[in-house]
C-alpha positions, 0 to 999 in steps of 0.5 A, a space after each residue: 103632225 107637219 104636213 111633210 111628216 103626215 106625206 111620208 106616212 101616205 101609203 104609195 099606190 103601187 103598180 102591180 106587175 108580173 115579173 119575170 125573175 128566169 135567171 135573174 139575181 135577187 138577194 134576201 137579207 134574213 133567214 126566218 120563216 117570212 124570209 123562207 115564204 118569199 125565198 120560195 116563191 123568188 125560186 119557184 119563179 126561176 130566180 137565183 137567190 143569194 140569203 144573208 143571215 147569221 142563221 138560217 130556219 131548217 126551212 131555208 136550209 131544206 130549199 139549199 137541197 133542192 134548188 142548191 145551183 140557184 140558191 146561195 146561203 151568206 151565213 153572216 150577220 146581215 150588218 157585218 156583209 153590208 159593211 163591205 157591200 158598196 153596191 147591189 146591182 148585179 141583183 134585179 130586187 132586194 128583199 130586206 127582211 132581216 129582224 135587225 132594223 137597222 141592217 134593213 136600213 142600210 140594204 134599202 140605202 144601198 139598193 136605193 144608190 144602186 137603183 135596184 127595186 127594194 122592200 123593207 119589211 114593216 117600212 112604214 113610209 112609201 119612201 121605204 120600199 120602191 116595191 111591195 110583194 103581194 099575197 097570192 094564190 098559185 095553181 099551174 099557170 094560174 096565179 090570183 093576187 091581192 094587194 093593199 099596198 102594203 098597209 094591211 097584209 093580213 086583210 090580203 090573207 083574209 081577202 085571199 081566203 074568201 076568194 079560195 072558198 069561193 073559187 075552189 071548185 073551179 081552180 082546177 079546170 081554170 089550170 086545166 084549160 091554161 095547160 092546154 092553151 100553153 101546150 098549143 102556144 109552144 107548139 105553134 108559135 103563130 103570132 097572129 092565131 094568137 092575137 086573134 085568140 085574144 081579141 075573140 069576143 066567142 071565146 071571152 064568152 065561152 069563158 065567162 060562162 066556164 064553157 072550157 070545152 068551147 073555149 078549146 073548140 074557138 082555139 082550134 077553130 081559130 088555129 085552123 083558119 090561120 092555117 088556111 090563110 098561110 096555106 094560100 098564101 104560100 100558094 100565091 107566091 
């Protein structure tokens, strides 16, 4: 094998980035079960979804009910719609996970032009998708992720199970305490409170020992002394 060809089989080291999709348009090139998981999350995470496919499994169709004025169902051979596409980018991402090959191929060359980030499914060179999805394991505000850059998504599966079985006990007071966090966050939007609660070596600690309550006394008292600090600086003025 040539040096260049052995290149373009070296998997990419991808960045990895949480997205806000809130309002944002994706498109998604097929309509069966692998294009209904990722279709799922694309929603659940507030984005408008526009699927092309020549048919669709009852799973996609049963999103249509529910996130109907976010989600729009192209019924059309995926081929056929990029025949008359000449440009992606009034979406944010590309999703090509069509079964038809080279109807993927030809999404990822549009989006490409169009400098819209793209992922093909089964794309075995790092020059076939600017992006990889990764596996992850969602509960409220808590979102854990696994990646191998794509090269091996049922290790990630597998990864992902063992960190569930470990974890399991523990998920829900992790979301309680992030409900809490958030609940205090919206109604206080004092940005110096919450760098300081960032930068807390006592509620790192607290954590780090599953000390939630704790933790929740350091935010309050933390809330508190900024308060006092506003209070006389209002004062002095």
């Amino acid at each position: 094998m040539s040096a260049q060809a052995k290149n373009r089989l070296q998997p990419e080291n991808f960045y990895p980035l949480s997205l806000s999709l809130k309002g944002r348009e994706v498109i998604v090139f097929g309509g069966d079960l692998a294009a209904f998981e990722e279709l799922l999350r694309l929603l659940e995470a507030g984005a408008c979804a526009t699927v092309v496919a020549a048919a669709f499994v009852s799973e996609i169709q049963e999103l249509h009910v529910t996130y109907g004025n976010r989600l729009e169902l192209v019924r059309v051979n995926e081929a056929k719609y990029l025949e008359n596409c000449q440009d992606l980018t009034r979406f944010a991402l590309v999703f090509a996970l069509s079964t038809n090959h080279e109807a993927n191929e030809k999404a990822a060359a549009i989006a490409k032009s169009s400098k819209v980030p793209f992922y093909v499914v089964g794309s075995p060179s790092s020059s076939g998708r600017s992006f990889v999805p990764v596996t992850i394991f969602k509960r409220g505000h808590i979102k854990i992720s696994v990646s191998s850059d794509g090269i091996c998504p049922p290790l990630e599966t597998a990864l992902m199970q063992r960190i569930e079985e470990i974890l399991i006990n523990d998920f829900d007071r992790y979301s309680l305490f992030l409900e809490s966090v958030s609940e205090q966050h919206s109604s206080d939007g004092n940005l110096q409170k919450w760098r300081d609660m960032i930068e807390s070596e006592g509620l790192a600690s607290a954590l780090s020992r599953n000390n939630f309550e704790e933790a929740l006394s350091i935010i309050e008292r933390l809330q508190n002394e900024t308060a006092d600090i506003d209070d006389n600086n209002e004062g002095a003025v």
